[in-house]
N, C-alpha and C positions, 0 to 999 in steps of 0.2 A: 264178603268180609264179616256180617253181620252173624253167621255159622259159625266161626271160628274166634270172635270178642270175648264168650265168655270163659272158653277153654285159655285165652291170651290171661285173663283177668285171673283165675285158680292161679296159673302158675307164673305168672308175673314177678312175683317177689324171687324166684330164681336168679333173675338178674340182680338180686341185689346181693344173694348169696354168695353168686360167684365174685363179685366185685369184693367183699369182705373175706371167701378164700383167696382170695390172690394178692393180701395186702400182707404184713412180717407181724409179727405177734404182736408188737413191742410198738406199735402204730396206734395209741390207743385211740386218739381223737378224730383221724380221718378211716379207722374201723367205728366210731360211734357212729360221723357223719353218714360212711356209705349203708349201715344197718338202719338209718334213719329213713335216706334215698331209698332205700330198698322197700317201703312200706307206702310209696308216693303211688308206683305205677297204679297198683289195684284199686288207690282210694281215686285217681282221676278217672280211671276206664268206668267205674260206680257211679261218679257224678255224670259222667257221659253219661251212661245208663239212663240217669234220671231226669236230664235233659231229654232226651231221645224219647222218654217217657209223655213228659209233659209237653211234645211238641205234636202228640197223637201215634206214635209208632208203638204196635202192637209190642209188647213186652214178647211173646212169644216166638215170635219173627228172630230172637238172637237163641233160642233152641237147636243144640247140635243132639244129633245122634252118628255114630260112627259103629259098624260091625266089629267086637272085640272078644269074645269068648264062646264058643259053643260045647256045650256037653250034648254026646252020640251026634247021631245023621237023623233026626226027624224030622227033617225039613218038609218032605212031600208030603206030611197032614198040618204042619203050620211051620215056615219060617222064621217066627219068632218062637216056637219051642225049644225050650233049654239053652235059650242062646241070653248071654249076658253081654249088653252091649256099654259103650263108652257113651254115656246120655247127661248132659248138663241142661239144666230147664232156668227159666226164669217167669217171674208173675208178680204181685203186689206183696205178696208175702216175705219172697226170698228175696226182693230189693229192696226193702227197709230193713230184713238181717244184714245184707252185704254193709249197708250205708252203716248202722251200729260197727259191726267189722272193724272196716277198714278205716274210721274214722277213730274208734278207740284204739285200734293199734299203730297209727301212726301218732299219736298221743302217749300212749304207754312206751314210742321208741322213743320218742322223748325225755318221757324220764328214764328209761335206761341209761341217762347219762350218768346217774348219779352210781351206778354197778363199777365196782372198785380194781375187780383182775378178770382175767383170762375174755377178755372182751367179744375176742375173733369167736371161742365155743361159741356163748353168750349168742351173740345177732346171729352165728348158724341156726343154732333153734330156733330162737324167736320168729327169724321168718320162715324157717320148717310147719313149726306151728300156725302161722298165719296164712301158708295155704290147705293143709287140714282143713281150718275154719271155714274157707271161702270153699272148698270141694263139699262140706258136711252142706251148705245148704244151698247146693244149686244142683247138687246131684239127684237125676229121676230114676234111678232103680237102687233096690234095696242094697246090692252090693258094695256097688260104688260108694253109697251112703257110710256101710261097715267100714269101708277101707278107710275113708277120708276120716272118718270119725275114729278112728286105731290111729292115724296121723297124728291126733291132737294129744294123744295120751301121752305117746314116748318124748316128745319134746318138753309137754309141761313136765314129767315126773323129773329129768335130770334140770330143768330150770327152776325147778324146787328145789331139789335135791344137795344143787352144786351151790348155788347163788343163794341162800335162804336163808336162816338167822338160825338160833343155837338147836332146834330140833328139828332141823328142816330133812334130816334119814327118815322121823320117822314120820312124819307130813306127808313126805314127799310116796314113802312105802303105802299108808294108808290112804292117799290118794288114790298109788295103783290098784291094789287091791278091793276098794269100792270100787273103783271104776270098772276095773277089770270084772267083777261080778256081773256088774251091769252090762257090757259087753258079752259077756258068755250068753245070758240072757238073750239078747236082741241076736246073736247069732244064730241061737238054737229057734227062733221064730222066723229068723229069715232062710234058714235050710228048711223049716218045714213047709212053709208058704213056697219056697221054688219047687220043692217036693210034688207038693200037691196040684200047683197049677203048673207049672213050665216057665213061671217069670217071675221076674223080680220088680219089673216096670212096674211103676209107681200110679202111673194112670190105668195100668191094663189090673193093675189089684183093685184099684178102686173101683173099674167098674164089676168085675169080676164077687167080690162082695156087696156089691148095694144097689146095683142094677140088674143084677140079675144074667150078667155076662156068666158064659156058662167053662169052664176047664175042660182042655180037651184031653187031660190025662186023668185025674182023680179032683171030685168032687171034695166042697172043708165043707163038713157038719157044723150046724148051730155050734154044737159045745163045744168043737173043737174052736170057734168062732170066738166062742169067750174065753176058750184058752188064753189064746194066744194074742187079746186084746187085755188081757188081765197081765201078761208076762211083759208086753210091751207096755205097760203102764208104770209096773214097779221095775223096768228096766230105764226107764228115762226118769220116774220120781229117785230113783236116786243120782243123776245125774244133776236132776232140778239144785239142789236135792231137796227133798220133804220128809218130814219128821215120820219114822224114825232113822232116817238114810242119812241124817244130815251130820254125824261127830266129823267125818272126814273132812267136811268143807271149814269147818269151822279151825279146824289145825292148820288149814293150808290158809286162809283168811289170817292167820297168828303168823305163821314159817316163812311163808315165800316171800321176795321181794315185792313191793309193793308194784313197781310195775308188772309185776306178772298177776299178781292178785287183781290189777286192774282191767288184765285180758280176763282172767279167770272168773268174775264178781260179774264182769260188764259184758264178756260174748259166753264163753266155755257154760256158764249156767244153763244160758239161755238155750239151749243146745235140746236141754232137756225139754222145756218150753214148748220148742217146735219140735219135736220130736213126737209128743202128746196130739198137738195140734195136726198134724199133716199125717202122720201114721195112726192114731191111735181115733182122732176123730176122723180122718178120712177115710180109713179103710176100713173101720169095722165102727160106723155112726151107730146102728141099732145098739151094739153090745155094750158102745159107751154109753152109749145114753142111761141105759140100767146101772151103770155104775157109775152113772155123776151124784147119788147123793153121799156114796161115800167120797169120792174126790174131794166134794165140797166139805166134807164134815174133816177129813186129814189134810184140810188147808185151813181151817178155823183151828186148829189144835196147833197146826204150823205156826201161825200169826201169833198165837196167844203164847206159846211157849219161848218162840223167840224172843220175841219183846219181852215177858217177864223175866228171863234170862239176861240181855242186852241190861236192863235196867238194875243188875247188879255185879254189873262186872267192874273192874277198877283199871284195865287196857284200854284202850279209845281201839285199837285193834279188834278185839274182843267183842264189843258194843256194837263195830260196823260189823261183826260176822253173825252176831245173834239176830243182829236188824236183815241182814239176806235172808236168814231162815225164814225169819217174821215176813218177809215183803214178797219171798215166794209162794209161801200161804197164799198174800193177798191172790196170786196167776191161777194158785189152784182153783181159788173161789170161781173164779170167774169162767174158768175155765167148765167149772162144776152146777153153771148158773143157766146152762143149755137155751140162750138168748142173744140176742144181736149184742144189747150192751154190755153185757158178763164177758162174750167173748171178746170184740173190741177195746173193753178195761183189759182186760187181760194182756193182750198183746200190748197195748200203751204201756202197762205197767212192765212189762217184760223189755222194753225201749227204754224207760224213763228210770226203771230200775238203773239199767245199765251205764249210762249218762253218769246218774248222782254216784254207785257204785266208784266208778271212773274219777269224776269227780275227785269223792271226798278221799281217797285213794290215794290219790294224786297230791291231796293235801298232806297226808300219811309220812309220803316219800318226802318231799322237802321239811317236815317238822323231823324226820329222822335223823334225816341230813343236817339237821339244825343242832341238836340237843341230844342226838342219841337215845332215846326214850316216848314211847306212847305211854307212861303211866299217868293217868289222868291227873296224884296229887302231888306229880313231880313237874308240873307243866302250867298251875297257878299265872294268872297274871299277863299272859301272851297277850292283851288286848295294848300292852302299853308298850314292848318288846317289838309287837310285829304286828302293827295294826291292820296294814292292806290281810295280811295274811288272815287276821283273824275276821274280817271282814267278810273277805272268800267263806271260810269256814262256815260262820252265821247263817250264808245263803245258802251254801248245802244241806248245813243242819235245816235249814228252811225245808226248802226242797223235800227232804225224806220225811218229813212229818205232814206231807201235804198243804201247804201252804196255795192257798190260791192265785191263782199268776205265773204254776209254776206246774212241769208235768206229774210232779207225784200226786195234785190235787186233780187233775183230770182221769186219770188212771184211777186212784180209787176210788171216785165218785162213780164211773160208768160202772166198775164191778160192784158197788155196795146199790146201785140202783138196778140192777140186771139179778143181784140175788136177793134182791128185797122182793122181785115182783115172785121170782119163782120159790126160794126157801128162806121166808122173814124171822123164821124163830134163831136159824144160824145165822142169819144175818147180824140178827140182833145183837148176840154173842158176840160173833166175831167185832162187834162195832169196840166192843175195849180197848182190843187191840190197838184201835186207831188213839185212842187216850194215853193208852200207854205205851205208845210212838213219841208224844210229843214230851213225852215226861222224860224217857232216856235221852232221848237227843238233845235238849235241852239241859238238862243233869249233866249231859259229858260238855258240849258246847260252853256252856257259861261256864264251869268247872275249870274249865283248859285258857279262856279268853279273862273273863274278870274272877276267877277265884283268887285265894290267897297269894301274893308273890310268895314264890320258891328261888332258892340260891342259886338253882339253876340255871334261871333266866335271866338273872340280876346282870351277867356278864356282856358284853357289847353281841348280839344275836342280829344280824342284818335279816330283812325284809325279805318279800320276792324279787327275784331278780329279772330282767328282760325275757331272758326261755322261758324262764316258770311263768312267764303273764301270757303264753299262748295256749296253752291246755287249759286253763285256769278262765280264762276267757272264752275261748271255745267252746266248753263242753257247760258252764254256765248260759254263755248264750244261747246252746240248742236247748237247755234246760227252760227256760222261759220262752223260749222261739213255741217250742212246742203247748207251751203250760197258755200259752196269749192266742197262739193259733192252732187250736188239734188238727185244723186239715189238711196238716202236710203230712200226717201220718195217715189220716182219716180215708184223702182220697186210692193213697195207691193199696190200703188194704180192702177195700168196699167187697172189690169182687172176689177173692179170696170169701170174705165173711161170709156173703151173702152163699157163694159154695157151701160152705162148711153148716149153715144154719140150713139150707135147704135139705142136705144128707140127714141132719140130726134128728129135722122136724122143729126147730125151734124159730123164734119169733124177735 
């Protein structure tokens, strides 16, 4: 049974799809329920997962491989030449993505309740989309990885496109088309890597470049090494995205419905994250490692430009989208800081990011639903209108300015501690950034909560209501769960890190 859980877990949300095709158009509320249902199976198989974890079962032990594609007959000099097989893996890395996953998307079906027509499209995508996500990060060869990851594109582009706000064509278009850049990219590095070696497996590249495992068709040269470690880096920095890849996110952070932006802000970034992390520092450590100080120097210019950005926008939209560019900065640092704690900040922050994203997102959707409007001086006063709500609010704004007690101050302490020891002049730099986190968040926050009353809100505007207090609770609680105890993050990445520090050479 334990072969066959994580393949069940990928495509689990089919049963909710078909539950949702089989119901009349015109059903909208038991189509919201079962598109809701349909995002349960994969987040309980995940907590399995993580029981089955902490009870001492090898994470590896739910590893399928299945015979699924061969190019020619080479088998008589190796079996696995040119053969692409059906491979889903798991380890401490890809079970903290799933748990983010599937715990933001059953939260973001949630507020799809507030999605006005064509409902039945609507939850086809969305859990289309949500097995893309769960394939992109459990998938072990490079294929499977492209396929799953081309899943996640065609659902968000038309869940932008259709459901979005008044320029959501061309959002939804310059989504595709960054992404799709990005894609052509990661394609042209994964035909040349099967090319050269006979595989796409993920562990047979890794060792193939850094142990000295050797190709039994055609040897990859040094420079073709930093090719193709340079291609796969600005193929996932604009996925991240990182400045200057980043105008697209910031349209789709404005356009798309807020629950989608809260998949989009809180997994879909992340994407890019691990993408860097498992391909770019796994397979080719040496070559990264020569280009971690620019990494780290085009996430200082991330941080700094977002936030100076964010802190003169007049959208609360707008502010959370120049704060992603800003906070993915922060992932690059860390990532850029070739140390235990740079990269552990990192991946925290790429969790914690995703949480508060979620979050304040989430608060987005119900103030929309309220009032009609994110313009910050149209929104005066909310602390006397809607006070639980603006409460919530407070502690998110908390939260993304690093507030201690909460995961955004764990996250950027390990990265700004991890690139102090290795590069303290950027360091330094980048530390404004963190000043001028607390300045926009704050500026939009009291702005929106005790600014001036507006006529807009003067009118009878009710509170959160019972659904709105389970995301709202939730994804605050993991937000402080984490910020009070980091080692629930801390233990199931260890040995991932400690891998990826040992390939680098770092400490």
């Amino acid at each position: 049974m334990n072969v066959y859980l994580l393949t069940l877990l990928v495509f689990s949300p089919l049963l909710g799809m078909v539950m949702v095709a089989l119901m009349p158009r015109t059903e909208e509320r038991t189509i919201k329920q079962f598109g809701f249902f349909g995002t349960l199976p994969p987040l309980i198989l995940t907590l399995f997962l993580l029981v089955q974890y902490y009870s001492g079962i090898a994470l590896s032990s739910f590893d399928i491989k299945v015979n699924w594609i061969r190019f020619g007959n080479l088998s008589m000099y190796d079996p696995n030449l040119f053969a692409v097989n059906f491979e889903l893996g798991l380890d401490g890395l890809t079970l903290v993505f799933l748990l983010l996953t599937t715990i933001i998307s059953s939260l973001a079906a949630l507020a799809s309740f507030y999605i006005k027509r064509e409902w039945k499209g609507y939850y086809l995508l969305f859990l289309l989309l949500e097995i893309g996500m769960l394939g992109v990060f459990t998938a072990e060869n490079l294929i499977l990885f492209f396929i799953f990851f081309e899943m996640t594109l065609v659902p968000t582009f038309f869940l932008i496109g259709k459901w979005g706000y008044l320029e959501k064509e061309k959002a939804s278009y310059q989504f595709l088309i960054y992404n799709g850049i990005g894609s052509a990219i990661l394609l042209v590095v994964i035909l040349i890597l099967f090319a050269r070696t006979g595989t796409t497996n993920i562990a047979a590249l890794t060792q193939m470049m850094t142990m000295g495992g050797v190709s039994l068709f055609a040897p990859v040269s040094g420079s073709m090494k930093y090719g193709l470690c340079l291609a796969l880096l600005i193929a996932f920095a604009i996925k991240l995205p990182m400045f200057p890849f980043h105008t697209w996110m910031v349209r789709v952070h404005a356009e798309a419905p807020p629950s989608i932006v809260m998949i989009h802000a809180g997994i879909l970034l992340k994407i890019g994250a691990y993408g860097i992390i498992r391909f770019g520092m796994g397979i080719f450590p040496d070559q990264y490692q020569t280009l971690a100080s620019i990494i780290v120097l085009f996430g200082v210019i991330s941080l700094l430009y977002g936030a100076f950005l964010a802190l003169v926008q007049t959208d609360f939209k707008l502010v959370l989208a120049y704060s992603s560019v800003s906070h993915m900065g922060i992932v690059m640092m860390g990532l850029g800081a070739l140390n235990e704690a740079g990269l552990q900040g990192a991946i925290f922050q790429v969790v914690s990011h995703g949480l508060i994203a979620a979050f304040l997102f989430f608060l987005v959707a119900v103030l929309y639903e309220r009032t009609g409007t994110t313009l910050l001086n149209r929104l005066g006063g909310l602390a006397k209108s809607m006070p639980l709500f603006s409460g919530f609010l407070l502690a998110g704004g908390m939260a993304s300015l690093g507030l201690p007690g909460m995961s955004g101050f764990i996250s950027e302490f390990m990265v700004f501690l991890g690139l102090f020891k290795s590069q303290p002049v950027l360091a330094a730099i980048g530390a404004i950034g963190l000043i001028l986190t607390a300045i926009y968040v704050l500026r939009a926050v009291l702005t929106m909560t005790f600014g001036k009353d507006n006529s807009l809100i003067e009118k009878e505007i009710y509170d959160l209501k019972g659904k709105e207090m389970v995301p709202t609770a939730v994804l605050l609680g993991l937000i402080i769960a984490i910020g009070v105890y980091p080692n629930l993050l801390g233990r199931p990445l260890q040995g991932t890190i400690d891998a990826i520090m040992l390939a680098v050479g770092g400490r």
